[in-house]
TIVOBA-22999 format. One line per field, with one value per residue (C-alpha): residue number from 1; x, y, z; residue in one letter. Coordinates in steps of 0.2 Angstrom, whole numbers, plus 5000, padded with zeros to 4 digits. Example, Ala and Ser with C-alpha at 12.3 -4.5 7.8 and 13.67 -1.06 7.14 Angstrom:
nr = 1 / 2
px = 5062 / 5068
py = 4978 / 4995
pz = 5039 / 5036
rest = A / S
END
This chain:
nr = 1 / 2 / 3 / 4 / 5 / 6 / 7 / 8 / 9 / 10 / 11 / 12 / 13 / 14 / 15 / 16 / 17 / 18 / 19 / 20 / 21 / 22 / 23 / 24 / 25 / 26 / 27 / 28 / 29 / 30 / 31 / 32 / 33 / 34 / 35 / 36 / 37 / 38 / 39 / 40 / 41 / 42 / 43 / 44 / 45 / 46 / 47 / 48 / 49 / 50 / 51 / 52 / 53 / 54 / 55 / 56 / 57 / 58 / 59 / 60 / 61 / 62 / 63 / 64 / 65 / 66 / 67 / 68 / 69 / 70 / 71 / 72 / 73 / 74 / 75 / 76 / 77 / 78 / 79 / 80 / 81 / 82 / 83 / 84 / 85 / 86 / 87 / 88 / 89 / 90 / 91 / 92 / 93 / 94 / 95 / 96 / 97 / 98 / 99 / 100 / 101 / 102 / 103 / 104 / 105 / 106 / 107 / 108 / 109 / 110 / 111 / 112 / 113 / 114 / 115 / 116 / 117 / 118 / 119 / 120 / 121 / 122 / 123 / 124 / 125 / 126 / 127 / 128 / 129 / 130 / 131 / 132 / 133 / 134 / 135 / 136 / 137 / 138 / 139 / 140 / 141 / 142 / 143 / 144 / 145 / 146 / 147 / 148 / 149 / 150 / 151 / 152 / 153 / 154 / 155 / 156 / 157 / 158 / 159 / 160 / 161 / 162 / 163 / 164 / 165 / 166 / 167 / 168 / 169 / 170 / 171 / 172 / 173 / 174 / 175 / 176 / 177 / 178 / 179 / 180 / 181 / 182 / 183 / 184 / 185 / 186 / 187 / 188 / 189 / 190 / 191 / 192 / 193 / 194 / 195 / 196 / 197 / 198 / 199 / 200 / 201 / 202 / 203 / 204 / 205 / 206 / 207 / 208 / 209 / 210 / 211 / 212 / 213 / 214 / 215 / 216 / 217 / 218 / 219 / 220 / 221 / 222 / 223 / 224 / 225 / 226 / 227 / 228 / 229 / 230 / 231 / 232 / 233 / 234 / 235 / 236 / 237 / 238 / 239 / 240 / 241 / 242 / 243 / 244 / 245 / 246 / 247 / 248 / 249 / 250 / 251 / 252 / 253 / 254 / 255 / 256 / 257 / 258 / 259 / 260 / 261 / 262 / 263 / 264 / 265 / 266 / 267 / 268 / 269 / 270 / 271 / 272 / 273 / 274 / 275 / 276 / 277 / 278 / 279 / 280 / 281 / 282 / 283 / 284 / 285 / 286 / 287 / 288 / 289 / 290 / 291 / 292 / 293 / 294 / 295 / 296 / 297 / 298 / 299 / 300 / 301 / 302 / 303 / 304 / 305 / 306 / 307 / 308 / 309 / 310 / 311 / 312 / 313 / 314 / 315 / 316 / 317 / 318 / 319 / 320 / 321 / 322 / 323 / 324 / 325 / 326 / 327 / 328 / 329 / 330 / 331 / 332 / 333 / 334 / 335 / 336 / 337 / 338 / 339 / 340 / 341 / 342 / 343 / 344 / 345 / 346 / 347 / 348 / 349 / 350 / 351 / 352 / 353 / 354 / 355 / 356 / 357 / 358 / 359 / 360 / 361 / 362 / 363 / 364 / 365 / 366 / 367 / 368 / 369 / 370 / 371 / 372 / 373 / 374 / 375 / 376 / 377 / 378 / 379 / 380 / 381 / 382 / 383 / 384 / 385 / 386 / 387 / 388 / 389 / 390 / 391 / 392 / 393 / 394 / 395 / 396 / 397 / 398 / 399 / 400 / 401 / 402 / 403 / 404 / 405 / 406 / 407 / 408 / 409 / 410 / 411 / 412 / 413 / 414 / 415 / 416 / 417 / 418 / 419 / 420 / 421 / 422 / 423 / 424 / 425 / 426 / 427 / 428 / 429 / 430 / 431 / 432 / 433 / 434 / 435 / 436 / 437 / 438 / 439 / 440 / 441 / 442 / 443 / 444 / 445 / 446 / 447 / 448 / 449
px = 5000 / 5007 / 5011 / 4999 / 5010 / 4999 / 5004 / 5003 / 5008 / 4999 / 5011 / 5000 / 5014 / 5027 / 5015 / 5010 / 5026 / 5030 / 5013 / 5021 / 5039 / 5029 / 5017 / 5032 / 5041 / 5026 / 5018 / 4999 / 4997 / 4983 / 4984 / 4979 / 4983 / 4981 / 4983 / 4966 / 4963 / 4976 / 4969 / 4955 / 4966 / 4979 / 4973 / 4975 / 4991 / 5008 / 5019 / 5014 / 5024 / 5021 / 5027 / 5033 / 5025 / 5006 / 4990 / 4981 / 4987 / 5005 / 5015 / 5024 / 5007 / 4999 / 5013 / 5008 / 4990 / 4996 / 5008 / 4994 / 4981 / 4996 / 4997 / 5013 / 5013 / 5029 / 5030 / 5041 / 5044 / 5048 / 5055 / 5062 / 5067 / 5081 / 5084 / 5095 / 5079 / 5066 / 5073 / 5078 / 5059 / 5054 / 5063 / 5060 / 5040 / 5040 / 5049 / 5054 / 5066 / 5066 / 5069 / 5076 / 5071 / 5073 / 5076 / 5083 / 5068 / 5077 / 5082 / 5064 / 5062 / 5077 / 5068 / 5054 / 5058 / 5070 / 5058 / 5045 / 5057 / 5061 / 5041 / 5041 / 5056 / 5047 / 5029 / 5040 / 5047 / 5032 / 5025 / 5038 / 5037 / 5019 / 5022 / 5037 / 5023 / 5011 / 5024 / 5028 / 5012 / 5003 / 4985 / 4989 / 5005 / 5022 / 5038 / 5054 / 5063 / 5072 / 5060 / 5045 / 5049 / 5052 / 5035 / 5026 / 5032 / 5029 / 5008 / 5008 / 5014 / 5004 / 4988 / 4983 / 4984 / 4972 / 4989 / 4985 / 4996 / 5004 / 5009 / 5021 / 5027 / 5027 / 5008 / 5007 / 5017 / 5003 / 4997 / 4982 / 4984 / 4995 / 4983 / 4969 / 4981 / 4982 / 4962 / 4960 / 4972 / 4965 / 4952 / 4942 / 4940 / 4924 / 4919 / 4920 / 4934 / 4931 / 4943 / 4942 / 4952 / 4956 / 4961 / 4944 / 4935 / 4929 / 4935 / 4918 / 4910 / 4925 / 4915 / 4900 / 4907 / 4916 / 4906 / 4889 / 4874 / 4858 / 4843 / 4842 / 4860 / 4863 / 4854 / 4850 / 4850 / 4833 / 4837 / 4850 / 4864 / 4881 / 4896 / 4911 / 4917 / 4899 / 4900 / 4916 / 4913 / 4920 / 4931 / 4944 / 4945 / 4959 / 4963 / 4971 / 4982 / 4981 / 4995 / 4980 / 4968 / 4962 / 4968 / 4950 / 4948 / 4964 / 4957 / 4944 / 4952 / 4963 / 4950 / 4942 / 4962 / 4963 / 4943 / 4936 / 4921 / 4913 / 4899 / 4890 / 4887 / 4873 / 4872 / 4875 / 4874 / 4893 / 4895 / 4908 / 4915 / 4926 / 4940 / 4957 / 4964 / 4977 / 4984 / 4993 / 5002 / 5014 / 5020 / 5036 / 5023 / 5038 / 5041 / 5023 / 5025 / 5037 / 5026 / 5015 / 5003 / 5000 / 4996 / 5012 / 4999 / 4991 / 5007 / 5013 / 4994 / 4996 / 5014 / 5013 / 5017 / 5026 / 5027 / 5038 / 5036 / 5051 / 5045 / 5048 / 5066 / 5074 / 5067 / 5069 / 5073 / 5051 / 5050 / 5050 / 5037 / 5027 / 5026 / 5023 / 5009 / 5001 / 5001 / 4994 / 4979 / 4976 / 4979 / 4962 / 4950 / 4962 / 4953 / 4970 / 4979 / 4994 / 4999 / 5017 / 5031 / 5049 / 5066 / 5070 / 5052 / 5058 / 5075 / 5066 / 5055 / 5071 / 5077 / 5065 / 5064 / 5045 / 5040 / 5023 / 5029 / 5019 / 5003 / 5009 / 5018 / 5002 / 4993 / 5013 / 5008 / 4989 / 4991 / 5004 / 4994 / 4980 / 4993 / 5001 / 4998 / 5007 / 5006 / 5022 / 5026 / 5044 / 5052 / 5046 / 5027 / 5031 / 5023 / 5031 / 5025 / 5041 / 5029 / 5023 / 5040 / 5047 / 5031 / 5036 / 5052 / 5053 / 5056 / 5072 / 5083 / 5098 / 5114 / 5113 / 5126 / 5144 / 5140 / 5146 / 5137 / 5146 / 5144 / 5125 / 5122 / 5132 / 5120 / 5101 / 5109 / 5113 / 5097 / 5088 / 5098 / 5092 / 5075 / 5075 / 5083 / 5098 / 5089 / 5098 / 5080 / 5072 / 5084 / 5088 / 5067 / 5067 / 5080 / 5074 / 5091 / 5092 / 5102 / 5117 / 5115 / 5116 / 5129 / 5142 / 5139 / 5140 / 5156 / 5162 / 5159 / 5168 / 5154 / 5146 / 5149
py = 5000 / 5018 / 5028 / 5042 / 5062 / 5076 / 5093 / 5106 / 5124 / 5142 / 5144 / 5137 / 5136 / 5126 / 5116 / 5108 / 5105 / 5098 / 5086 / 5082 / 5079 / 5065 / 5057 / 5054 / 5045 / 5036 / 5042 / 5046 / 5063 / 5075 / 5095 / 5107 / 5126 / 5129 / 5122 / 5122 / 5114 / 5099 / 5093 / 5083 / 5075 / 5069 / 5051 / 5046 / 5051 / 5043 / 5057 / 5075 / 5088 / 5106 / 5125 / 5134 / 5150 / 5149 / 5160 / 5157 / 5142 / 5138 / 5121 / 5122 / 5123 / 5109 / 5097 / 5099 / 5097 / 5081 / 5074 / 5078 / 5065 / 5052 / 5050 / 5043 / 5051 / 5058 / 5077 / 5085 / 5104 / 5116 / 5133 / 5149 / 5156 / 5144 / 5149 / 5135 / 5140 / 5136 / 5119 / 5115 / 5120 / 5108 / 5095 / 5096 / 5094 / 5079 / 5081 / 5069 / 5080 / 5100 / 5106 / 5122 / 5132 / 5131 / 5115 / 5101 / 5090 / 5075 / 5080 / 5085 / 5063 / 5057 / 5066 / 5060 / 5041 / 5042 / 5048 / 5034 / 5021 / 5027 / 5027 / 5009 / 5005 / 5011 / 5003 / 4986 / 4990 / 4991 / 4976 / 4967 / 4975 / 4971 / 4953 / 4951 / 4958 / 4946 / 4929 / 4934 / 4938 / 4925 / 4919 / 4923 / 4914 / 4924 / 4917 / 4925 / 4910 / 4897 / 4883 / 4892 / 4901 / 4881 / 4877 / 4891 / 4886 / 4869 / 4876 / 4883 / 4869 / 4856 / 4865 / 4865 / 4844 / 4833 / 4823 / 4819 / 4830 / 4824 / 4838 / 4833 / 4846 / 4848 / 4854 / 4874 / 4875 / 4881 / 4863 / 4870 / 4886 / 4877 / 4865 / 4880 / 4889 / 4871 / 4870 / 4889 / 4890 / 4875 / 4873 / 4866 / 4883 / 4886 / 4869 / 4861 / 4860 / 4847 / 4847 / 4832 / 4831 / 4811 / 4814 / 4820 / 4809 / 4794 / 4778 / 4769 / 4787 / 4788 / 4778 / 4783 / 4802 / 4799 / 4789 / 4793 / 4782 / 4774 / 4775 / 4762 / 4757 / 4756 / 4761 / 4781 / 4783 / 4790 / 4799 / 4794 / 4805 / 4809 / 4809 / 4822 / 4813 / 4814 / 4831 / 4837 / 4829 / 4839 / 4848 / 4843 / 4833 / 4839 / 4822 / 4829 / 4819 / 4803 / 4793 / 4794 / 4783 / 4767 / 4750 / 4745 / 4765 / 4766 / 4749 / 4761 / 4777 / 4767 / 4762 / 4782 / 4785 / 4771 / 4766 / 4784 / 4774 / 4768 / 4762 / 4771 / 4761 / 4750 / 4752 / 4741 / 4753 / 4759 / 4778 / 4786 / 4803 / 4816 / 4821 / 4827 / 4824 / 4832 / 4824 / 4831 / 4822 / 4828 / 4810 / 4803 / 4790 / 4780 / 4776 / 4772 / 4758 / 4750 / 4749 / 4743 / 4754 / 4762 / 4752 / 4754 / 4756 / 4769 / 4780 / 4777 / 4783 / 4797 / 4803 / 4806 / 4824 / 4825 / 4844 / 4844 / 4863 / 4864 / 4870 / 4891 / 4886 / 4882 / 4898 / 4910 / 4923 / 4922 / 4928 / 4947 / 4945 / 4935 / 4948 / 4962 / 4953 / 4947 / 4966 / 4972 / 4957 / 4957 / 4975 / 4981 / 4968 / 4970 / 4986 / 4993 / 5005 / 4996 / 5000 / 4993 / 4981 / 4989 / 4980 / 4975 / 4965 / 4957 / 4952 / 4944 / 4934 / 4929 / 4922 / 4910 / 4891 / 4890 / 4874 / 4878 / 4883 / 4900 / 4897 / 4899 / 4917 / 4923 / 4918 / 4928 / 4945 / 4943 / 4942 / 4953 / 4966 / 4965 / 4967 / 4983 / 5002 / 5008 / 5011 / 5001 / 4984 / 4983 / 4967 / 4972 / 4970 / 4953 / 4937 / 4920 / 4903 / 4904 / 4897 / 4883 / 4876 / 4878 / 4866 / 4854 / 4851 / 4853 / 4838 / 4829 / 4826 / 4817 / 4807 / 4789 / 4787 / 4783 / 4793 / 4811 / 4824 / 4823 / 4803 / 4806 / 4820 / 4806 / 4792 / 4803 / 4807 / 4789 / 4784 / 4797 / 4793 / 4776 / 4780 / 4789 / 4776 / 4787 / 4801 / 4816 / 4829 / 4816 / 4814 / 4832 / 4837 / 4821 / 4831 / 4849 / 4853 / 4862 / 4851 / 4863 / 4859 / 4840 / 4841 / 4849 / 4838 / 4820 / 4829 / 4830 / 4815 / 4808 / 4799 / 4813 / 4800
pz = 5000 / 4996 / 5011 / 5013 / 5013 / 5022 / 5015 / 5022 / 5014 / 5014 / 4996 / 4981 / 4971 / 4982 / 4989 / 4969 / 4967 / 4983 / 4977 / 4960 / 4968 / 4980 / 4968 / 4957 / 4969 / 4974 / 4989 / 4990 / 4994 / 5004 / 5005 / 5014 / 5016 / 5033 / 5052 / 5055 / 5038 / 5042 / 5058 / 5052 / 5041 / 5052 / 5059 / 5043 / 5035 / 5038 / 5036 / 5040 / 5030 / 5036 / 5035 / 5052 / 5047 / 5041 / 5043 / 5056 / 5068 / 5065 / 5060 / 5079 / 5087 / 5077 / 5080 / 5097 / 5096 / 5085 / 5099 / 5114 / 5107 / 5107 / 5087 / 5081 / 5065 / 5060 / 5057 / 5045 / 5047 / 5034 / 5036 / 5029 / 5046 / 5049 / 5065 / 5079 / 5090 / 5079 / 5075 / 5093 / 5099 / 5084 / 5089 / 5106 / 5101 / 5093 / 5075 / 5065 / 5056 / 5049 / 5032 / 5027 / 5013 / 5001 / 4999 / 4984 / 4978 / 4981 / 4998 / 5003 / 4994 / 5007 / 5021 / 5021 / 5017 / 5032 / 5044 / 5037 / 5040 / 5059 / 5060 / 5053 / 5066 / 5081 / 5075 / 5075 / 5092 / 5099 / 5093 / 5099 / 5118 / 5117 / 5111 / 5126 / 5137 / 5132 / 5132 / 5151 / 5157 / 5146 / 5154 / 5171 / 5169 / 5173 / 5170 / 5164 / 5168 / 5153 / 5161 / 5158 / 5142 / 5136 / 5144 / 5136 / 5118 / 5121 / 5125 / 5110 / 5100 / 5110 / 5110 / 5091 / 5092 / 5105 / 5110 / 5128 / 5140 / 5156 / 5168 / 5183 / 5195 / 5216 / 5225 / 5217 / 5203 / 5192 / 5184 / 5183 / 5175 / 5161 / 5158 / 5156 / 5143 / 5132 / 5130 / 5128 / 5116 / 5106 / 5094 / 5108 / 5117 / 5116 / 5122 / 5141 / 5151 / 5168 / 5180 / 5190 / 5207 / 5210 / 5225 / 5232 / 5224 / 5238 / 5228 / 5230 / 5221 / 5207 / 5194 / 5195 / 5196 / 5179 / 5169 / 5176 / 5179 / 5174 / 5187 / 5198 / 5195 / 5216 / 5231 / 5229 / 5210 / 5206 / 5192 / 5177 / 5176 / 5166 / 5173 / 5170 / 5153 / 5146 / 5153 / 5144 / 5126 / 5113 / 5125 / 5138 / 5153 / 5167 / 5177 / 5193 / 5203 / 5191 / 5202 / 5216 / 5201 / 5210 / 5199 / 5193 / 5188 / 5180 / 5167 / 5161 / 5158 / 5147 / 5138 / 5136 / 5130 / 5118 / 5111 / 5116 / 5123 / 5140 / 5148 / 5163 / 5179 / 5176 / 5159 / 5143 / 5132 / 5124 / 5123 / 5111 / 5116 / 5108 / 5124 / 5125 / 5140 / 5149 / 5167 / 5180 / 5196 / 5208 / 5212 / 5200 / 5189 / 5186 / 5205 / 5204 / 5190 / 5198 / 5215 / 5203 / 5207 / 5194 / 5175 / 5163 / 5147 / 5154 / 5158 / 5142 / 5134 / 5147 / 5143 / 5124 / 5129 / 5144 / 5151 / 5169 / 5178 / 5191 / 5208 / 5214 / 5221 / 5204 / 5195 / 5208 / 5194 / 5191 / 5210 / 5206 / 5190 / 5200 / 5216 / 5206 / 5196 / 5212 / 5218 / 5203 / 5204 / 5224 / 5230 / 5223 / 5233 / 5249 / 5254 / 5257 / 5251 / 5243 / 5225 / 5222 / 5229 / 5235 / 5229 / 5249 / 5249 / 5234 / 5241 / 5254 / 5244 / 5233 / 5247 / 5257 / 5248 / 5243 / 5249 / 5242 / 5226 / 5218 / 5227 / 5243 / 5234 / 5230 / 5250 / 5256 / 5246 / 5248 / 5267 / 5267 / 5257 / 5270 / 5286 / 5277 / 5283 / 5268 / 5249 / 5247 / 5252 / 5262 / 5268 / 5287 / 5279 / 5272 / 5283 / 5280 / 5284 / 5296 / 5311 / 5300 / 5295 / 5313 / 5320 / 5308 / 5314 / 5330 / 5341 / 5346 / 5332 / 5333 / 5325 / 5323 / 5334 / 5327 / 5311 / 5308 / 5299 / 5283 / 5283 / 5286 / 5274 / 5261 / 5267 / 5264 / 5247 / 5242 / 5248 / 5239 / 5221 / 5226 / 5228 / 5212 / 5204 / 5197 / 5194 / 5199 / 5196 / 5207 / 5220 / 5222 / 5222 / 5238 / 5248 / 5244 / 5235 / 5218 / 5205 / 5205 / 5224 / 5223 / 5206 / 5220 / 5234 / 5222 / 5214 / 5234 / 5236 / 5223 / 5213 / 5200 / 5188
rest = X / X / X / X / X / X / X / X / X / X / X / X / X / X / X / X / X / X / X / X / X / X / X / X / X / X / X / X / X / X / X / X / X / X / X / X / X / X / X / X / X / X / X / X / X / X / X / X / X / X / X / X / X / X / X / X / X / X / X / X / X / X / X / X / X / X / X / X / X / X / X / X / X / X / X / X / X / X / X / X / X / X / X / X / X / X / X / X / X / X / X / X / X / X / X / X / X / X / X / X / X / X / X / X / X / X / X / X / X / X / X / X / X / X / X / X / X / X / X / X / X / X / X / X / X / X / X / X / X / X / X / X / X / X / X / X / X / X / X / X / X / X / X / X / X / X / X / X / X / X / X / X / X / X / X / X / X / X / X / X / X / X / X / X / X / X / X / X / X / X / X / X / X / X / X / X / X / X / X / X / X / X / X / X / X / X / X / X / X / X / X / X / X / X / X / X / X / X / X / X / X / X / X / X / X / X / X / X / X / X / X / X / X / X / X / X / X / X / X / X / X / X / X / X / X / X / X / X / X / X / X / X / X / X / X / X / X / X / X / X / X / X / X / X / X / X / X / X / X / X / X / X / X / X / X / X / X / X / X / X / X / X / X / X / X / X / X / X / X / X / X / X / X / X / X / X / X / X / X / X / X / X / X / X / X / X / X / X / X / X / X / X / X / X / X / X / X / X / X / X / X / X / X / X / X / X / X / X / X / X / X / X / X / X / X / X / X / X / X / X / X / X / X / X / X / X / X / X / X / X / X / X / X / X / X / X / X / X / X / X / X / X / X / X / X / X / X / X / X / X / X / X / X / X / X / X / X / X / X / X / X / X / X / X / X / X / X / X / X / X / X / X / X / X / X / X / X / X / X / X / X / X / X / X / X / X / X / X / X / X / X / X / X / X / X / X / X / X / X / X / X / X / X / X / X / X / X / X / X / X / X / X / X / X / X / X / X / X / X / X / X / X / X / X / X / X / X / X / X / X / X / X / X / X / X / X / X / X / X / X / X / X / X / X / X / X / X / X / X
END
């Protein structure tokens, strides 16, 4: 499309040459003879080119008028009176650039492509700022870190498809939201999304809670009724805490995975549904198989996407995006006056361990937004679970006796590899290290390899 000039010149004369000198070197152009002429025509030029001087309202009062409603045209100014002010005064309004007359042609040509293409550069900027803005703070979901950058490309690769999603991380990681951000950036949007807790459901309720059932099917069912896949069909079923799925449950949803058909309780009759299904645990699955409590073809049905989000502690650099974000969403409803977060409140956030990982961040700010008197929050305003972690390991705690510290601390960490059957992720999320953490004690201990 051809860039659009706006003219704007009281000499008739300079100004159709000016037109013809534009339109040649093919640029649209619009004219007028006077400020008050101009105005209405600026939303919809790309470049303004004006005289200083003119009847009436002049160019330097205009390009302020321009600049107050927040329009990012570029404006070119034109003058005989070549003065340093005058250009200086210009400049500091918002000019592109400032021509002197009289001017070359093919200068006025090299002007105005130059102060196009700084507009084009700035509009590109922006989008990209804006985009930025909208990858870190995507769905509720803040996270500057490489961990989560990863996660939220994988969303957006995953979300198109109905490849079954299995999300493993620690209690408050954000499971939840992730899983949100999969359907609602899928085709399935404006369809269901069930979330299903299996860890509240009563085992001897779970099937008749999934699968639904006919009247009469047990003592207490009047009525028929459908459970929570019949409910979500066409959209997407969250299974929350799969590793918690009885034996005899876990048959059937292997068969919802693999036939995309059950029956309710009490029922003969097969009913086909159309469900993507995304899991999330906080239990390591693959301890799980080898309890044998939980069925290897179901984990493998489940896993076809694996997405691992790494507890608060490992990505302590999203701490200061999360704080300010959860200002910015709580303060409002807190009937307080705070309106922002200080550096020393953040340097106390950065440098507690998170055992309840971004959940238990947002309950941290939200009760310490309440307890605040002012329209900052400092480090003395911020309330820990300090209480609660003290409780839980108070006691008598002792040395087996004959064992030092350093050999006890090398005896957890061999149990814990154990545990985790090699796994350093594992081992170091059982003992509450990082894995930079656990990397520095094995290579002490002589067996990093």
């Amino acid at each position: 499309m051809k860039r659009k000039i706006l003219v704007v010149e009281d000499e008739d004369k300079l100004r159709r040459i000016i037109e013809l000198q534009l339109l040649d070197s093919g640029f649209d152009v619009e004219k007028a003879s006077t400020a008050e002429e101009a105005l209405p025509l600026t939303d919809h030029a790309d470049l303004i080119l004006t005289d200083f001087k003119l009847p009436g309202m002049t160019g330097l009062e205009m390009l302020k008028l321009v600049r107050r409603a927040d329009s990012h045209v570029p404006v070119v100014m034109m003058t005989a009176f070549g003065t340093v002010e005058n250009a200086v005064e210009a400049m500091k309004s918002g000019a592109a650039d400032f021509l002197l007359k009289p001017f070359d042609l093919d200068q006025l040509t090299a002007v105005v492509n130059k102060a196009l293409e700084i507009r084009h550069l700035r509009e590109e900027n922006r989008e990209l700022k804006e985009e930025l803005g909208r990858k870190y703070r995507w769905d509720n979901i803040v996270g500057r870190s490489q961990g989560m950058q990863e996660i939220f490309a994988t969303v957006m690769r995953v979300a198109p498809s109905r490849a079954t999603v299995l999300l493993a991380g620690e209690s408050g990681v954000g499971k939840d939201l992730i899983a949100r951000a999969i359907h609602y950036h899928s085709p399935r949007k404006d369809r269901p999304f069930v979330k299903i807790n299996c860890t509240a459901l009563p085992e001897n309720l779970m099937e008749s809670e999934l699968f639904g059932y006919e009247k009469g099917a047990f003592t207490g069912a009047n009525i028929s009724k459908p459970g929570k896949f019949e409910l979500a069909d066409t959209g997407t079923v969250m299974l929350d805490e799969i590793g918690d799925v009885p034996p005899n449950i876990q048959v059937k949803l292997l068969r919802v995975l693999q036939e995309r058909e059950f029956e309710r309780l009490g029922s003969n009759k097969t009913l086909h549904i159309d469900v993507r299904v995304i899991a999330a645990t906080n239990r390591d699955l693959r301890v799980a198989l080898e309890d044998g409590t939980f069925r290897e073809d179901l984990y493998y049905r489940l896993n076809v996407v694996p997405i691992e989000i790494l507890p608060l502690r490992e990505r302590k650099e999203d701490i200061p995006y999360l704080a300010r974000h959860f200002v910015e969403k709580l303060a409002p409803d807190s009937g307080g006056r705070v309106r922002s977060i200080t550096d020393a409140a953040v340097d106390k956030l950065m440098q507690y361990s998170w055992p309840g990982n971004v959940r238990e961040l947002e309950n941290v700010i939200e009760r310490s937004i309440v307890m605040a008197t002012g329209e900052k929050l400092d480090a003395d305003d911020i309330r820990l679970d300090m209480m609660i972690r003290s409780r839980q390991t108070t006691g008598e705690l002792a040395l087996p006796e004959g064992m030092s510290l350093d050999a006890w601390e090398q005896e957890l960490i061999r149990n814990a590899l154990k545990q985790a059957n090699g796994n350093k992720s594992q081992a170091a999320r059982i003992l509450g290290l990082t894995r930079n953490a656990l990397r520095y004690r094995l290579t002490q201990m002589g067996i990093e390899s």
